[in-house]
Wavefront OBJ file of the C-alpha trace (Angstrom):
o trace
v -3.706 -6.885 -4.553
v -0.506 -7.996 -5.557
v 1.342 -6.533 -2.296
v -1.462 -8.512 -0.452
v -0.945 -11.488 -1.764
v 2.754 -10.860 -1.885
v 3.288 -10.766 1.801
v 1.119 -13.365 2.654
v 3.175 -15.791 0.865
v 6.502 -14.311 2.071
v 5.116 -14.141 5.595
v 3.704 -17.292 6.005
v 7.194 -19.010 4.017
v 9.413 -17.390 6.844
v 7.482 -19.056 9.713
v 9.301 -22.466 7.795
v 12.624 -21.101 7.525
v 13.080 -19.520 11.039
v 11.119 -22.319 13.047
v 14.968 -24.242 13.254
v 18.018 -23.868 12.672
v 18.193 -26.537 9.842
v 18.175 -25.992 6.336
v 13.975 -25.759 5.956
v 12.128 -28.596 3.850
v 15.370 -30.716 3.677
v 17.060 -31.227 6.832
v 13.535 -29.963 9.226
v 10.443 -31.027 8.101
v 7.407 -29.281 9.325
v 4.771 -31.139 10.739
v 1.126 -31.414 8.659
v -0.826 -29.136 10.559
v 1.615 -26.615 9.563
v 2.322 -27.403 6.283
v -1.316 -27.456 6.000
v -2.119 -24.125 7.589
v 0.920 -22.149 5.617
v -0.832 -23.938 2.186
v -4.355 -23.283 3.113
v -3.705 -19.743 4.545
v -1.977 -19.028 1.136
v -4.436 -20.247 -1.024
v -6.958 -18.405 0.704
v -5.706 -14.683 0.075
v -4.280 -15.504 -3.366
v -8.153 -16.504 -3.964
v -9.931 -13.503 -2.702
v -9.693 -11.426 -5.781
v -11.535 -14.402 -7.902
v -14.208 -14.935 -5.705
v -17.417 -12.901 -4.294
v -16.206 -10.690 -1.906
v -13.301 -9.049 -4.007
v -15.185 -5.925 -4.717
v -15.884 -5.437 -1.104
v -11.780 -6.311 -0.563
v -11.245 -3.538 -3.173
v -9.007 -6.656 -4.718
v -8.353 -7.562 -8.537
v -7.814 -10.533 -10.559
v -3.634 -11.003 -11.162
v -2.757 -12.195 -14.662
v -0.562 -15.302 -15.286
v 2.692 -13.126 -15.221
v 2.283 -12.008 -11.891
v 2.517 -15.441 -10.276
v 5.368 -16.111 -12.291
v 7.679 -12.897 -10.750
v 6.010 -13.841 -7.384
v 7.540 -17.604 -7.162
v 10.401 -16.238 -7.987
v 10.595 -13.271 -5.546
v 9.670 -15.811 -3.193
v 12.483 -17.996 -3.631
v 15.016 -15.036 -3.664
v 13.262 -14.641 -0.379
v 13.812 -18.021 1.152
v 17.107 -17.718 -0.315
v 18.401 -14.611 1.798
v 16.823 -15.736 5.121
v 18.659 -19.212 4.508
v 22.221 -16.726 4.474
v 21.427 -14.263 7.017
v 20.344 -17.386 9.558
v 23.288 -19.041 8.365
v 25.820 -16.146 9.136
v 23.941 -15.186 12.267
v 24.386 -19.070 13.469
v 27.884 -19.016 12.463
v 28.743 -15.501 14.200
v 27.121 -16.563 17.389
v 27.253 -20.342 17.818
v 23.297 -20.795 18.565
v 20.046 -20.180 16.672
v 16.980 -17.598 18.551
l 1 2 3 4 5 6 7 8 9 10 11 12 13 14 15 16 17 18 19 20 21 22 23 24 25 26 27 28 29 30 31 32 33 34 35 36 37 38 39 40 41 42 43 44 45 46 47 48 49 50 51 52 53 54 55 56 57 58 59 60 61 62 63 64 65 66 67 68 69 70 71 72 73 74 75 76 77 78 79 80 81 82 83 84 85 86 87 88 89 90 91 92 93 94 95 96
């Protein structure tokens, strides 16, 4: 459950920070449908294992703790795609 709801996060946070070249949320701002989408698509999984169908999902309840380490993995996350598109801009002049 936690891996699920792990990459989901991750996943739909990189879409942000390799859409441009700019420094995501700050210098690019996304537009609302996609802001939207990333927040709705993320609340969705983290809610599947609270809701009906989490026994069918073979999903469990995460405790309080587990959010915590997951905001935080996330931002490490941001974090290291911010360098490596940084140093890959810098190394060869353009972004994707």
């Amino acid at each position: 459950t936690g891996w699920f709801i792990e990459s989901m996060w991750s996943q739909t946070m990189v879409i942000h920070m390799l859409r441009s070249p700019k420094l995501p949320f700050v210098q690019s701002r996304p537009a609302l449908s996609v802001i939207a989408t990333t927040l709705a698509a993320a609340l969705f999984v983290t809610s599947l294992p609270y809701g009906l169908f989490a026994s069918v999902l073979k999903v469990a309840p995460l405790n309080a703790m587990y959010f915590l380490f997951l905001i935080l993995i996330i931002i490490l996350y941001m974090v290291s795609v911010t360098l490596v598109k940084h140093f890959y801009i810098k190394r060869y002049k353009e972004w994707l």
